[in-house]
FIDRENNU-736428 format. One record per residue: x, y, z of N, C-alpha, C in turn; residue number from 1; residue in one letter. Coordinates in steps of 0.02 Angstrom, whole numbers, plus 50000, padded with zeros to 5 digits. Atoms other than C-alpha are relative to their C-alpha. Layout:
REM FIDRENNU-736428
<vogu n_X="X" n_Y="Y" n_Z="Z" ca_X="X" ca_Y="Y" ca_Z="Z" c_X="X" c_Y="Y" c_Z="Z" nr="NUM" rest="A"/>
...
REM end
This chain:
REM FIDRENNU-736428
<vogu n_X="50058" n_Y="50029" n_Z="49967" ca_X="48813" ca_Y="43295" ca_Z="45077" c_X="49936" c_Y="50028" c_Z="49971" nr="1" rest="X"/>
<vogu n_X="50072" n_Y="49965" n_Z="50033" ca_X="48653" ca_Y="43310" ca_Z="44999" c_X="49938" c_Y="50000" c_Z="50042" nr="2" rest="X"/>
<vogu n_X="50076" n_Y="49987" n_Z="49955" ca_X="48479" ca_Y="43383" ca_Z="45080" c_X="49960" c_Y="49999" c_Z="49990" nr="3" rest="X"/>
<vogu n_X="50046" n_Y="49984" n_Z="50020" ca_X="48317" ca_Y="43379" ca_Z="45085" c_X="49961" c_Y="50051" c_Z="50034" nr="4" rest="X"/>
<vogu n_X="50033" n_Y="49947" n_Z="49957" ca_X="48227" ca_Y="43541" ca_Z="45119" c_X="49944" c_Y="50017" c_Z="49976" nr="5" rest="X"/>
<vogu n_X="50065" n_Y="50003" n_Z="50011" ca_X="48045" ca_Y="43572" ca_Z="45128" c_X="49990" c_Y="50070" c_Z="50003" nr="6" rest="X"/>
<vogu n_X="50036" n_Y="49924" n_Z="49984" ca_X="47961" ca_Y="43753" ca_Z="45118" c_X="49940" c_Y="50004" c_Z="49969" nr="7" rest="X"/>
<vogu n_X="50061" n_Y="49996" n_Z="50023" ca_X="47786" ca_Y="43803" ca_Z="45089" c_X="49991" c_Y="50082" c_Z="49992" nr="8" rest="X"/>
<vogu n_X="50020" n_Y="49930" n_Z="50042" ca_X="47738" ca_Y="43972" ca_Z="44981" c_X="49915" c_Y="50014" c_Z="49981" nr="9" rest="X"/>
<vogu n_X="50077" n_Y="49982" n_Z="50020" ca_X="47582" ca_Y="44059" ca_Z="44944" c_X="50016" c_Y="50014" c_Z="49922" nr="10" rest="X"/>
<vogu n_X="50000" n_Y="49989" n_Z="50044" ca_X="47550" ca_Y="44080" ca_Z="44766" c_X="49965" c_Y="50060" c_Z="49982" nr="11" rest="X"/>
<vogu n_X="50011" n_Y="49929" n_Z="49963" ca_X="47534" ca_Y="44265" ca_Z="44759" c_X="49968" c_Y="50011" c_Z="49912" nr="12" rest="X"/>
<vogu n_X="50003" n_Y="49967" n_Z="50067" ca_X="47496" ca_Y="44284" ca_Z="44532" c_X="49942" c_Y="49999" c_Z="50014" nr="13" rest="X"/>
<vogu n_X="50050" n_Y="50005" n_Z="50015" ca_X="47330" ca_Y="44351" ca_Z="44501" c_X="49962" c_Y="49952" c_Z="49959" nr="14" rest="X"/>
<vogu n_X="50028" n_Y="50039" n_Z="50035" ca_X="47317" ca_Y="44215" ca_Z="44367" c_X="50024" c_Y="49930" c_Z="50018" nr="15" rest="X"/>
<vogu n_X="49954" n_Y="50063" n_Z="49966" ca_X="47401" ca_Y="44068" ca_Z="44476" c_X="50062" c_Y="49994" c_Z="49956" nr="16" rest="X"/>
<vogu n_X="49939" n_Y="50020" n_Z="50027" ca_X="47534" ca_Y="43968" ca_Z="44407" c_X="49989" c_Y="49982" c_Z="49916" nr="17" rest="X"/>
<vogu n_X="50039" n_Y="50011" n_Z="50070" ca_X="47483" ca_Y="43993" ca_Z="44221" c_X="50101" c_Y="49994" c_Z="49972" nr="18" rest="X"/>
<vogu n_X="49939" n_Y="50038" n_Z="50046" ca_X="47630" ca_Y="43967" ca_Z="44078" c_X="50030" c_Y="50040" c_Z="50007" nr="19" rest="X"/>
<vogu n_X="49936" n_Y="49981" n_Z="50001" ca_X="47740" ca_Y="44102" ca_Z="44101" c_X="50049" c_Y="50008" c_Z="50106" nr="20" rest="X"/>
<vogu n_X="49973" n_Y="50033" n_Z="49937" ca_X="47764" ca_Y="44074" ca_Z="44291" c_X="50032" c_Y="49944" c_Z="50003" nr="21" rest="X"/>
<vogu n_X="49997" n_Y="50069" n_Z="50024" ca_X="47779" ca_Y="43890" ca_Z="44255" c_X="50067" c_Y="50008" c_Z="49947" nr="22" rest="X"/>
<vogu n_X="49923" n_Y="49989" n_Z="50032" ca_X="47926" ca_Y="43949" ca_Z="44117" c_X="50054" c_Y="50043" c_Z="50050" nr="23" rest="X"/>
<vogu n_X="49948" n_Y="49972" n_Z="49948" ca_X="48020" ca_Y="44055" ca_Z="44250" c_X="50007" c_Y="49962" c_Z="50039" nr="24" rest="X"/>
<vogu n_X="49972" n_Y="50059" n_Z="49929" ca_X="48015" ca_Y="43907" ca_Z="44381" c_X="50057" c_Y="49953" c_Z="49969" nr="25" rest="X"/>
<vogu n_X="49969" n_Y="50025" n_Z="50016" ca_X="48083" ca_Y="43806" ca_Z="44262" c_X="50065" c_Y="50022" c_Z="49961" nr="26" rest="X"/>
<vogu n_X="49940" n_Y="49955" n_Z="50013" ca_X="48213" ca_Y="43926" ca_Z="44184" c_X="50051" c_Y="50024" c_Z="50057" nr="27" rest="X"/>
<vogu n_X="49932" n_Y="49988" n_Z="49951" ca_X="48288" ca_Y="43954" ca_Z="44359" c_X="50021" c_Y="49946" c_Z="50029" nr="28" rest="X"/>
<vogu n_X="49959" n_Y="50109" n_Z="50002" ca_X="48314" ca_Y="43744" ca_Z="44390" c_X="50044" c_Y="50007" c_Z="49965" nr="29" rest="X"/>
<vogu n_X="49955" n_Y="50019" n_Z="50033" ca_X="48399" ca_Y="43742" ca_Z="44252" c_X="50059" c_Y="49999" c_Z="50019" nr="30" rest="X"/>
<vogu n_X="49921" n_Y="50007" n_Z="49993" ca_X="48581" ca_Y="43794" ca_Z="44316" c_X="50013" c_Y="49953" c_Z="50026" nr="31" rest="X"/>
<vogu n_X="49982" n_Y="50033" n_Z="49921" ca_X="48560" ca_Y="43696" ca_Z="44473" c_X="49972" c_Y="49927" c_Z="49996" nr="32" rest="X"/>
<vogu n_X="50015" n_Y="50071" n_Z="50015" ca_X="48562" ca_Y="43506" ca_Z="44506" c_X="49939" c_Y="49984" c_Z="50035" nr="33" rest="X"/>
<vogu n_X="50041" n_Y="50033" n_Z="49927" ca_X="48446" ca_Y="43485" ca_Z="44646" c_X="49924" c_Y="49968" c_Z="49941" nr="34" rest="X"/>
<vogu n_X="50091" n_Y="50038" n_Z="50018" ca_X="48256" ca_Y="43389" ca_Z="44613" c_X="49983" c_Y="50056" c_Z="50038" nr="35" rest="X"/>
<vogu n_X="50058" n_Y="49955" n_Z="49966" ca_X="48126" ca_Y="43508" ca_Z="44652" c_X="49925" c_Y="49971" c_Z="49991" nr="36" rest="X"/>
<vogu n_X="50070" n_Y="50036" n_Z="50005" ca_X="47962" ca_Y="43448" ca_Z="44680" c_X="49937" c_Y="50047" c_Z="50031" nr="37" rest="X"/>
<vogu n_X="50066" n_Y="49949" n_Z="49970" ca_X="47794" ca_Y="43546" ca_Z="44711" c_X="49927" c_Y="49947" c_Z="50015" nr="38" rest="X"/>
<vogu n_X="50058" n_Y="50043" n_Z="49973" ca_X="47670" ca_Y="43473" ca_Z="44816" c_X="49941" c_Y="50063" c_Z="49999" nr="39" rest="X"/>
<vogu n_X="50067" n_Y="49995" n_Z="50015" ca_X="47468" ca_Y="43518" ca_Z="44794" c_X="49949" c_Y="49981" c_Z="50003" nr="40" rest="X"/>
<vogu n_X="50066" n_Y="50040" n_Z="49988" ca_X="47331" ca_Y="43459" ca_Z="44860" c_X="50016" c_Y="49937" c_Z="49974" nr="41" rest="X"/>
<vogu n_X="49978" n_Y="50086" n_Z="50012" ca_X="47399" ca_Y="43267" ca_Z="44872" c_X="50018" c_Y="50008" c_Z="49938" nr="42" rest="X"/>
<vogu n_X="49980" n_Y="50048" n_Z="50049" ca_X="47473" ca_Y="43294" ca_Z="44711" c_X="50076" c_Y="50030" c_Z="49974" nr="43" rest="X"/>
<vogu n_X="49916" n_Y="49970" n_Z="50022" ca_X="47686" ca_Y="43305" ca_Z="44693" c_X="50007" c_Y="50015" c_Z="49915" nr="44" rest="X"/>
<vogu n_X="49991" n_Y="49984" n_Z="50071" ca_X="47761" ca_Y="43364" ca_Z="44514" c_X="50063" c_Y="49996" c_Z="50015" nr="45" rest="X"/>
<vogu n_X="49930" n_Y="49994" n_Z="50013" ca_X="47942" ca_Y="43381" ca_Z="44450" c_X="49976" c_Y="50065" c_Z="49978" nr="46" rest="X"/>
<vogu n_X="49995" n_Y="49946" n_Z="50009" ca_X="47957" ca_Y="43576" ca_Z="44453" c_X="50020" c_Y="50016" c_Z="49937" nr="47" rest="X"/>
<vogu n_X="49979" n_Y="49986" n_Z="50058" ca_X="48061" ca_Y="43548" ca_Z="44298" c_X="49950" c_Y="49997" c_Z="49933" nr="48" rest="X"/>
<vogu n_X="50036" n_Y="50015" n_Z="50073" ca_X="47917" ca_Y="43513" ca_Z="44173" c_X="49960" c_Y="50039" c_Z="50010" nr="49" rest="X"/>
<vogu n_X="50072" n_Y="49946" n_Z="50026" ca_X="47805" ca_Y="43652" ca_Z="44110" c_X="49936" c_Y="49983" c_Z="50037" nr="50" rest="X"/>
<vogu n_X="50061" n_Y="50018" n_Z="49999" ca_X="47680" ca_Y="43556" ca_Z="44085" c_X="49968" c_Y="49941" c_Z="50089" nr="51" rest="X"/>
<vogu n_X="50028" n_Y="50031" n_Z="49948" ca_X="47661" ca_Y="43460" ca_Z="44260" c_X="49970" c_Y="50049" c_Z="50065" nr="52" rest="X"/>
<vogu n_X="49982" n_Y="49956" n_Z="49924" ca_X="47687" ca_Y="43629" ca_Z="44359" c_X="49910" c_Y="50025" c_Z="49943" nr="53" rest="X"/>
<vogu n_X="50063" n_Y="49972" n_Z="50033" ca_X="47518" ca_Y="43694" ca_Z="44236" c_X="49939" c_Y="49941" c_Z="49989" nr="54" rest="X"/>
<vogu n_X="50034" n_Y="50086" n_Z="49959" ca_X="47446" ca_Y="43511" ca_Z="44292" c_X="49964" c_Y="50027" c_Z="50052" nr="55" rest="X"/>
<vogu n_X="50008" n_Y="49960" n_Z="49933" ca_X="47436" ca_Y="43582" ca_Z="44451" c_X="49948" c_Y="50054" c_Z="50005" nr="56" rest="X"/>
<vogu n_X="50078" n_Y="49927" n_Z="49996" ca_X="47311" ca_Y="43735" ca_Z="44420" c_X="50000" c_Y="50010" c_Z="50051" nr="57" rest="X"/>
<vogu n_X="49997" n_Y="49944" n_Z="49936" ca_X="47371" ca_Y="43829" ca_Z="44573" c_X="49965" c_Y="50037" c_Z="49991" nr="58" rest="X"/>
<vogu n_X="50030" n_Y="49943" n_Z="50004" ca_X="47264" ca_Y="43975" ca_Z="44586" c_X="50037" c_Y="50046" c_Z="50051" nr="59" rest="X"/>
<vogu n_X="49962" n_Y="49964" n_Z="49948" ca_X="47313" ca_Y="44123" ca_Z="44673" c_X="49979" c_Y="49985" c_Z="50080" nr="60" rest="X"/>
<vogu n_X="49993" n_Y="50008" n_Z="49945" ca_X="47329" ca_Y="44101" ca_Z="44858" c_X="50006" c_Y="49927" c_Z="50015" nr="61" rest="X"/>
<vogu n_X="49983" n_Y="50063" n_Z="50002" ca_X="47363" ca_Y="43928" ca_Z="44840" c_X="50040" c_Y="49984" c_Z="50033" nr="62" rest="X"/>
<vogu n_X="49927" n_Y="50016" n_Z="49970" ca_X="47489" ca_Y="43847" ca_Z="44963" c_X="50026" c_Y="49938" c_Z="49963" nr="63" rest="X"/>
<vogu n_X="49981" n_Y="50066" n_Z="50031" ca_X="47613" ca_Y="43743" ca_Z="44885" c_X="50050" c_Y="49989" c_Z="50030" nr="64" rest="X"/>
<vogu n_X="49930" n_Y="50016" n_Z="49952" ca_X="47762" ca_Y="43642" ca_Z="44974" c_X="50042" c_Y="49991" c_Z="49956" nr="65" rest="X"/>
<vogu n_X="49949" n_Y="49995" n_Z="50054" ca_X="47914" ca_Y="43665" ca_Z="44878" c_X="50066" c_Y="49929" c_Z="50016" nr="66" rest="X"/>
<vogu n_X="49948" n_Y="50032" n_Z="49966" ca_X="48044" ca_Y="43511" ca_Z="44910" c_X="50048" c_Y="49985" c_Z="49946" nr="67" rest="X"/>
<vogu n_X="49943" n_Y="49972" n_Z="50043" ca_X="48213" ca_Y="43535" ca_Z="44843" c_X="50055" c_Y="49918" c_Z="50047" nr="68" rest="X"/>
<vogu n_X="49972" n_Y="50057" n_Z="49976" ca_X="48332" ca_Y="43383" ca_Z="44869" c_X="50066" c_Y="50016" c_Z="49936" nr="69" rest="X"/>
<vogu n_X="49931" n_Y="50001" n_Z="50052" ca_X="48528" ca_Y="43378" ca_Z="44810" c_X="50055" c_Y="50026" c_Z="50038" nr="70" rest="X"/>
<vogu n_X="49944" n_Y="50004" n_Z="49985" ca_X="48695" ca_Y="43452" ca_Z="44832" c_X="49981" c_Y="50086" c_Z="50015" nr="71" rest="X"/>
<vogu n_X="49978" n_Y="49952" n_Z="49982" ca_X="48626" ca_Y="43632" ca_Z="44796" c_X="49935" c_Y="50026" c_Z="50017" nr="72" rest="X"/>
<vogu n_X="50044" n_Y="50018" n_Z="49986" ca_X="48460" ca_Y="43605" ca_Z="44868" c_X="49950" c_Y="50057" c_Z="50042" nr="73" rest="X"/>
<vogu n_X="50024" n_Y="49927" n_Z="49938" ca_X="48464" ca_Y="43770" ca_Z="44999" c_X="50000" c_Y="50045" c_Z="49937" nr="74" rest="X"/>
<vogu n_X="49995" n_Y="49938" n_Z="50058" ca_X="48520" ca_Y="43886" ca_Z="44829" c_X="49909" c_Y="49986" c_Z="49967" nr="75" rest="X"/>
<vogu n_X="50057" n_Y="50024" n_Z="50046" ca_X="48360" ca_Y="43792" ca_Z="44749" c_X="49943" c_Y="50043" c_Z="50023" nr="76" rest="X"/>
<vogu n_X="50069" n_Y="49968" n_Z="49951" ca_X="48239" ca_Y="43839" ca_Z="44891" c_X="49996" c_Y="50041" c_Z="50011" nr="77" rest="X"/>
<vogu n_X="49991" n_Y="49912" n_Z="49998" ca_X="48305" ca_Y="44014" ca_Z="44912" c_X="49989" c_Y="50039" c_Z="49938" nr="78" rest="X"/>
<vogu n_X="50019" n_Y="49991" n_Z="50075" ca_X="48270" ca_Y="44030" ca_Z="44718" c_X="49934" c_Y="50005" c_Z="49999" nr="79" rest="X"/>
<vogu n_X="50063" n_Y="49996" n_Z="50011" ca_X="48112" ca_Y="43982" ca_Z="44722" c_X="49946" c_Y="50027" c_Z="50056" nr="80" rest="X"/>
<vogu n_X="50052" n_Y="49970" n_Z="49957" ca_X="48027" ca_Y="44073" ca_Z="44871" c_X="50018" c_Y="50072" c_Z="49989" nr="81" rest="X"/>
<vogu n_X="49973" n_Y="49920" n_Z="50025" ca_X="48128" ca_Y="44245" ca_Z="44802" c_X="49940" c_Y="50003" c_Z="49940" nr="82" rest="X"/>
<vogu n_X="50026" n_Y="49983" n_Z="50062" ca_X="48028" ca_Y="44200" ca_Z="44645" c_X="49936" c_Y="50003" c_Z="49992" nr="83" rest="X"/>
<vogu n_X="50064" n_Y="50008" n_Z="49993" ca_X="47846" ca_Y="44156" ca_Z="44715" c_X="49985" c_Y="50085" c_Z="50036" nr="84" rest="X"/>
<vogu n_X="49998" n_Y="49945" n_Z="49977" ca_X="47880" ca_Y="44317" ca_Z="44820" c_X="49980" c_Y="50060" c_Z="49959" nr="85" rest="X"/>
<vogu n_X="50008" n_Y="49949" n_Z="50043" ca_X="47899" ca_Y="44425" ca_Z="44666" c_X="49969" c_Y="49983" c_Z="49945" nr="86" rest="X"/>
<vogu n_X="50040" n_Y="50015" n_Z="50067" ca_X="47768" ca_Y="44342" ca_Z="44579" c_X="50025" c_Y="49994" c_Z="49937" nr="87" rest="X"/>
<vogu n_X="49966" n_Y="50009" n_Z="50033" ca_X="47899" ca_Y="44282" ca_Z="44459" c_X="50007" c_Y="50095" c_Z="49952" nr="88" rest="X"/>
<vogu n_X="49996" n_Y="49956" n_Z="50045" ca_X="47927" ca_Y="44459" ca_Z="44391" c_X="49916" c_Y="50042" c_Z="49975" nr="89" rest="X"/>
<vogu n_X="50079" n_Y="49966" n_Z="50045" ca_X="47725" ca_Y="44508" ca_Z="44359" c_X="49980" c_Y="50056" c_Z="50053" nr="90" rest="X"/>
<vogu n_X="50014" n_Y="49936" n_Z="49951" ca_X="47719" ca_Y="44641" ca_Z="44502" c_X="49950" c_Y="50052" c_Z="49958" nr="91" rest="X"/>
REM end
């Protein structure tokens, strides 16, 4: 049965969602089937493309709604709020 689950994150990088955030979002999709989508001030993306998530020009403290849709849709969303959490690795 496939889900759709919504969550909303603060964007915690001092430099927002610049290109190597934007390569770690999309490097941890990769295993997993689900659609991920990042909503932004009225404007959705496919999480999977670099360049749509650096479209976006999050800045830091930015809220963005994360929506994950598929089979592994909860692993997706638990991925990606572990990863906004730890500022993909830039602590």
């Amino acid at each position: 049965m496939a889900s759709k689950l919504t969550c909303k994150v603060k964007v915690k990088n001092p430099l927002g969602l610049h290109t190597r955030p934007a390569a770690a979002i999309v490097k941890i999709l990769q295993p997993l089937k689900s659609s991920v989508y990042f909503t932004y001030k009225n404007e959705t993306i496919n999480a999977r493309s670099i360049m749509s998530i650096l479209m976006l020009a999050a800045k830091k403290n930015s809220q963005i709604e994360i929506t994950a849709e598929g089979e592994d849709a909860e692993i997706a969303l638990k991925l990606m709020v572990k990863a906004f959490d730890e500022q993909f690795g830039e602590k």
